[in-house]
MDAnalysis code that builds the backbone (N, CA, C; Angstrom):
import MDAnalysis as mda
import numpy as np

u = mda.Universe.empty(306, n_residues=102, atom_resindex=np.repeat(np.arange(102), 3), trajectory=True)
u.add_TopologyAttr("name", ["N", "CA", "C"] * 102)
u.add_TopologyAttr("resid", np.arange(1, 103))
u.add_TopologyAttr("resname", ["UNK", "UNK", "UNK", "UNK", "UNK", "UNK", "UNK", "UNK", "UNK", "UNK", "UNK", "UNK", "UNK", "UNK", "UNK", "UNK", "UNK", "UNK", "UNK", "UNK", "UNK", "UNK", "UNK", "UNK", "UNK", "UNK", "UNK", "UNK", "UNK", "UNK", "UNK", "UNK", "UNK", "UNK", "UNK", "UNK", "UNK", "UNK", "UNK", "UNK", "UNK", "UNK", "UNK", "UNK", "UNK", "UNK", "UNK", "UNK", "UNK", "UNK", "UNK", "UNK", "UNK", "UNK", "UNK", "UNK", "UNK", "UNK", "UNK", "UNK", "UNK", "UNK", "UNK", "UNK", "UNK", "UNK", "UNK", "UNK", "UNK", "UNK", "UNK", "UNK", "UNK", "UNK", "UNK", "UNK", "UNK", "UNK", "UNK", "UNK", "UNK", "UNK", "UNK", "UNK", "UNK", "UNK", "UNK", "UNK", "UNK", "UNK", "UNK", "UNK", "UNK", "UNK", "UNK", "UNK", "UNK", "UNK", "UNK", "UNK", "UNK", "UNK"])
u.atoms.positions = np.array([
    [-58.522, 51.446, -19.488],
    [-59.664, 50.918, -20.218],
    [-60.931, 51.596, -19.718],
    [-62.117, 51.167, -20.525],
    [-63.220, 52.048, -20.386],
    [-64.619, 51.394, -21.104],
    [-65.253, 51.541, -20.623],
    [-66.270, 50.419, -20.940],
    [-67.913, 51.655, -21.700],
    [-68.026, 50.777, -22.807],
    [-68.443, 51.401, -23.759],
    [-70.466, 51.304, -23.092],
    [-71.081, 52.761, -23.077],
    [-72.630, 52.435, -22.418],
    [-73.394, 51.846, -23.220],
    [-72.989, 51.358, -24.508],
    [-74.128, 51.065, -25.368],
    [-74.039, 50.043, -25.260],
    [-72.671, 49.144, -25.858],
    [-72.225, 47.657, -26.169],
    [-71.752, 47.307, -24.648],
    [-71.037, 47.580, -23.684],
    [-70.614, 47.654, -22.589],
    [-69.100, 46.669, -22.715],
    [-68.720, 47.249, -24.426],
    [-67.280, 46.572, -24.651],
    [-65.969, 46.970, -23.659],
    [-64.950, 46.671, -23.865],
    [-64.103, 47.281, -23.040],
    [-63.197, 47.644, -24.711],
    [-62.899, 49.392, -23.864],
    [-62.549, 49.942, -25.209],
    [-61.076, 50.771, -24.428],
    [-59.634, 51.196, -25.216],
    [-58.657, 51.410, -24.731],
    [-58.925, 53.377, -24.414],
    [-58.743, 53.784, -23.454],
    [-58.807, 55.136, -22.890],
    [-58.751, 55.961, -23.631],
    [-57.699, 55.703, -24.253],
    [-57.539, 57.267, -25.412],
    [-58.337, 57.132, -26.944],
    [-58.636, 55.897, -26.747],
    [-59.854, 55.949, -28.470],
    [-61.411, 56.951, -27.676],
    [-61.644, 57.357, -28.966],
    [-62.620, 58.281, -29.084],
    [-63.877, 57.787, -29.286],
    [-64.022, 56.374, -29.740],
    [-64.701, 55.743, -30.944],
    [-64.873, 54.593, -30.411],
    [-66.071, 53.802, -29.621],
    [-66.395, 52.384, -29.708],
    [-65.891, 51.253, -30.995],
    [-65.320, 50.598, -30.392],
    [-64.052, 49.736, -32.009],
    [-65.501, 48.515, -32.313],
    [-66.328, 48.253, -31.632],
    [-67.559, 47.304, -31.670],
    [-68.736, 48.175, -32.038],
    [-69.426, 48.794, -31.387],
    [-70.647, 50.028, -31.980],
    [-70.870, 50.741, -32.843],
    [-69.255, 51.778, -32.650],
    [-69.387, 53.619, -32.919],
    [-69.842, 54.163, -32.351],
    [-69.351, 53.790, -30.721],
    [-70.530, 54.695, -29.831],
    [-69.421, 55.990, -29.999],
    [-69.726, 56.960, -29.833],
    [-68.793, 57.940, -29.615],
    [-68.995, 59.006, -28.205],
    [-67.929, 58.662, -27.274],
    [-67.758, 58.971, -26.337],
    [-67.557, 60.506, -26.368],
    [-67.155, 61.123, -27.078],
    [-67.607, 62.518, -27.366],
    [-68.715, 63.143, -27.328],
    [-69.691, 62.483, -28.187],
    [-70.666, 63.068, -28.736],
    [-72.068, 62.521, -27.580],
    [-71.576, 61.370, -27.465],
    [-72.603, 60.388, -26.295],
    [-73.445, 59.815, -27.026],
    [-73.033, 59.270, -28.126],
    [-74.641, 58.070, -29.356],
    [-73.181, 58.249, -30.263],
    [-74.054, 56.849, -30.707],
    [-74.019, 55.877, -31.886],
    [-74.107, 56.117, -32.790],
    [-72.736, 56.661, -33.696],
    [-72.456, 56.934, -34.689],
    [-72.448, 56.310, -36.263],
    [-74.048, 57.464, -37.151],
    [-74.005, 56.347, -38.553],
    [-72.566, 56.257, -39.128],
    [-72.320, 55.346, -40.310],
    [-71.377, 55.635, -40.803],
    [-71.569, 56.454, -41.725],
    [-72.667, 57.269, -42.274],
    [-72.137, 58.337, -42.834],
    [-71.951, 59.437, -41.829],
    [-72.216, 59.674, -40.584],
    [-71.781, 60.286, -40.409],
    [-69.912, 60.367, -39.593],
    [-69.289, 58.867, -39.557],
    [-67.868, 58.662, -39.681],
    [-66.979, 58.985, -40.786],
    [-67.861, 59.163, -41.922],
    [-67.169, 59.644, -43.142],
    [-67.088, 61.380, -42.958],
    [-68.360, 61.669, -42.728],
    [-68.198, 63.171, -42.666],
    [-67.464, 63.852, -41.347],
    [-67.006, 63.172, -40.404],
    [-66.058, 63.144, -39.882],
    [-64.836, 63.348, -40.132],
    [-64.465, 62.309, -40.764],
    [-62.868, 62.130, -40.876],
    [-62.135, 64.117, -41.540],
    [-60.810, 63.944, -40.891],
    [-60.325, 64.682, -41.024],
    [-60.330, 65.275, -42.709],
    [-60.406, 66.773, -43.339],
    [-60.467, 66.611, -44.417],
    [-58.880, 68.179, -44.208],
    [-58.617, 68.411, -45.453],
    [-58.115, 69.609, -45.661],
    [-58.550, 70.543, -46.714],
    [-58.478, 71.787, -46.034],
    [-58.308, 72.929, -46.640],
    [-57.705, 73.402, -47.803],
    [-58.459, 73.107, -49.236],
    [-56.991, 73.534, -49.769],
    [-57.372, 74.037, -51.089],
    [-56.660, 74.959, -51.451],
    [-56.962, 75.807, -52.845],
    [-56.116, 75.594, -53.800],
    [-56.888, 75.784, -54.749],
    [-56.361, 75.499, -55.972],
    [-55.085, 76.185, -56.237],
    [-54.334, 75.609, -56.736],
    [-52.637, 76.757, -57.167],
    [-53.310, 77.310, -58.781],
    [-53.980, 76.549, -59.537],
    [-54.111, 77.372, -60.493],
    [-55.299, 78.499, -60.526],
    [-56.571, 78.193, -60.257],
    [-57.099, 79.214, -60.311],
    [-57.826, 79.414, -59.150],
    [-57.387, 78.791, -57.474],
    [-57.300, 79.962, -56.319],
    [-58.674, 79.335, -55.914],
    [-59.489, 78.156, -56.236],
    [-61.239, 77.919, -56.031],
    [-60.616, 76.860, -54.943],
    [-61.953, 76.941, -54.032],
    [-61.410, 75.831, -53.093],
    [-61.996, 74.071, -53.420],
    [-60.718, 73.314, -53.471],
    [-60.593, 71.758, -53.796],
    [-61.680, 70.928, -53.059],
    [-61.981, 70.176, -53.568],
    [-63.026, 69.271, -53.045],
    [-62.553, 67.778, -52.982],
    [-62.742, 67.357, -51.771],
    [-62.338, 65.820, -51.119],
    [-62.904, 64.904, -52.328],
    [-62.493, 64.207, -52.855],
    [-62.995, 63.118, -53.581],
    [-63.011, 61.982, -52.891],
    [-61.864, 61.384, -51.590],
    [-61.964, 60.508, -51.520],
    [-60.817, 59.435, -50.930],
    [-60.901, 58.535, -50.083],
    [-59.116, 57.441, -50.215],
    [-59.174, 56.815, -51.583],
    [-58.273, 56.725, -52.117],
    [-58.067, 55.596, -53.148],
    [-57.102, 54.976, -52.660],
    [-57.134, 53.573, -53.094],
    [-56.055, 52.687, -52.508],
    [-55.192, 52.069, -53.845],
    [-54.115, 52.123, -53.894],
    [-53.452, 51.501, -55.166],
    [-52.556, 50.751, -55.097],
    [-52.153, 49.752, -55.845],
    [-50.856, 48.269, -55.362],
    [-50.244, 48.646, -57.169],
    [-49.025, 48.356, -56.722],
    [-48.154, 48.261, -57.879],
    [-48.351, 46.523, -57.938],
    [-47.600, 45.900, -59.596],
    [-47.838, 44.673, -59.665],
    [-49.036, 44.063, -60.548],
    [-48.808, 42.917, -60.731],
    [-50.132, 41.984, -61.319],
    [-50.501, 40.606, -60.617],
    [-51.893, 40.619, -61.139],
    [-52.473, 39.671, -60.293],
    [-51.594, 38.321, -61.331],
    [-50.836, 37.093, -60.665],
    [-50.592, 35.997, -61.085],
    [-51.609, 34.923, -60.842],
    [-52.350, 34.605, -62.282],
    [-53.282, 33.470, -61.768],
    [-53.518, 33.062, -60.721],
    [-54.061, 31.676, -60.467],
    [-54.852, 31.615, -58.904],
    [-54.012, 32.021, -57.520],
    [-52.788, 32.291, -57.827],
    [-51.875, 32.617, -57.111],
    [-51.930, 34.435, -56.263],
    [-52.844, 34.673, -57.533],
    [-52.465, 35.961, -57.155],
    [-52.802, 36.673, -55.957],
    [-53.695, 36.721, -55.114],
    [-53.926, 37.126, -53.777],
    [-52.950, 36.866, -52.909],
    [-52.026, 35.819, -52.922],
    [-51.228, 35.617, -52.367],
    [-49.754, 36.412, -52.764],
    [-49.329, 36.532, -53.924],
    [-48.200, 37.229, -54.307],
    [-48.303, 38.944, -54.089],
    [-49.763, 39.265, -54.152],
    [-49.933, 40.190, -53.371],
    [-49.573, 41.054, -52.019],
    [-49.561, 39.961, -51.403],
    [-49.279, 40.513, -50.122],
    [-47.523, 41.183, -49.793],
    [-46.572, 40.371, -51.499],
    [-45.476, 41.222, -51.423],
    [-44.979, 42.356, -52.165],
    [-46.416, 42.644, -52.439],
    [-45.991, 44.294, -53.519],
    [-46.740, 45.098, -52.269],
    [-46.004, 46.468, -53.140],
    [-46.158, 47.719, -52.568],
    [-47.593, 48.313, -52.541],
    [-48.526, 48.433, -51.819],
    [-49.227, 49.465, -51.349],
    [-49.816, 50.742, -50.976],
    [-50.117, 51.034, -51.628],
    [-50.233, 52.841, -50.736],
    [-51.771, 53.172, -51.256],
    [-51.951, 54.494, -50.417],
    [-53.322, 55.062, -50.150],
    [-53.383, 56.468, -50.189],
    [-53.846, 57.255, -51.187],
    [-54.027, 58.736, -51.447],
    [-55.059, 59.217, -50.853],
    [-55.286, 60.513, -50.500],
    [-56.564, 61.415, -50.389],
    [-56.233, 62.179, -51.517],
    [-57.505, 62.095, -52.789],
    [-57.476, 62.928, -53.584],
    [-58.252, 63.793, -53.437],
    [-58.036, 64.697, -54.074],
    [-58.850, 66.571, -53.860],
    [-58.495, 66.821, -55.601],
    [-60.244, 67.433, -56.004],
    [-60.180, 67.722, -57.536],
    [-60.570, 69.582, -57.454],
    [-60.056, 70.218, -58.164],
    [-60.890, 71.474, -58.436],
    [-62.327, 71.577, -59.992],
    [-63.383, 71.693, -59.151],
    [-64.274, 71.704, -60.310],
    [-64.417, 72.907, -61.378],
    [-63.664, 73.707, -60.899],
    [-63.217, 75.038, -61.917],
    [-62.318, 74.635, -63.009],
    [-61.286, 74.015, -63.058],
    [-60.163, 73.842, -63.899],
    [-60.187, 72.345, -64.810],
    [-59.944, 71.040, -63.133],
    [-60.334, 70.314, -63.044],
    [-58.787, 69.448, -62.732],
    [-58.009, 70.381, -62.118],
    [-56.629, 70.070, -61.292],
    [-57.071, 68.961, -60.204],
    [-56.185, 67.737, -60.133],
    [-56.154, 66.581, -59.226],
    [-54.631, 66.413, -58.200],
    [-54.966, 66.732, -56.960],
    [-53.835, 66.618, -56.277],
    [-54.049, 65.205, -55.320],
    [-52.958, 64.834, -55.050],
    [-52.817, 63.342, -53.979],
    [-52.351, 63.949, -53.100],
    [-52.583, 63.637, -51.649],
    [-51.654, 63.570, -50.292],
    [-52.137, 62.382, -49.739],
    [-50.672, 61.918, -49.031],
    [-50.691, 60.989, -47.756],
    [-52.073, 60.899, -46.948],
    [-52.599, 60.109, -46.147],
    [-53.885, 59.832, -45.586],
    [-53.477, 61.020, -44.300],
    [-54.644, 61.159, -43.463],
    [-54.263, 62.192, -42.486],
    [-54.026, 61.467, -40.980],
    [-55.102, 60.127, -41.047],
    [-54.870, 59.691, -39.577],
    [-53.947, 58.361, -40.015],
])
């Protein structure tokens, strides 16, 4: 453990990232959240059709299923889930999904 200089939380050794602040022990300050977004891991990646490089759009999060009247938040919790990183090309206008990165 390791104790955070800003908040003086106790934070686990191998996080990078105050889980209470955003202090970032890397950088030494208090991280906006835009700049945690411009952070996060992105990829590299070109277009297969016409070769321009893809641009991050974003997580989207998507649930298979329907909401059942007042019930429904609850029946929720037994459908399926998942979470894309989409990447669009603004040349063509090709949309690819991958798995999240962290």
């Amino acid at each position: 453990m390791k104790t955070c200089p800003n908040c003086k939380s106790d934070v686990d050794a191998h996080f990078e990232l105050c889980w209470n602040c955003n202090y970032s022990f890397i950088e030494q300050r208090v991280m906006t959240t835009e700049e945690l977004t411009k952070t996060t891991l992105t990829r590299d990646i070109q277009c297969l059709r016409c070769e321009t490089p893809m641009e991050d759009s974003g997580r989207f999060k998507f649930h298979e299923g329907d909401r059942i009247g007042f019930y429904g938040s609850i029946f929720e919790l037994f459908q399926n889930r998942e979470a894309f990183d989409v990447y669009h090309c603004k040349n063509c206008g090709k949309v690819e999904f991958f798995l999240p990165i962290d």
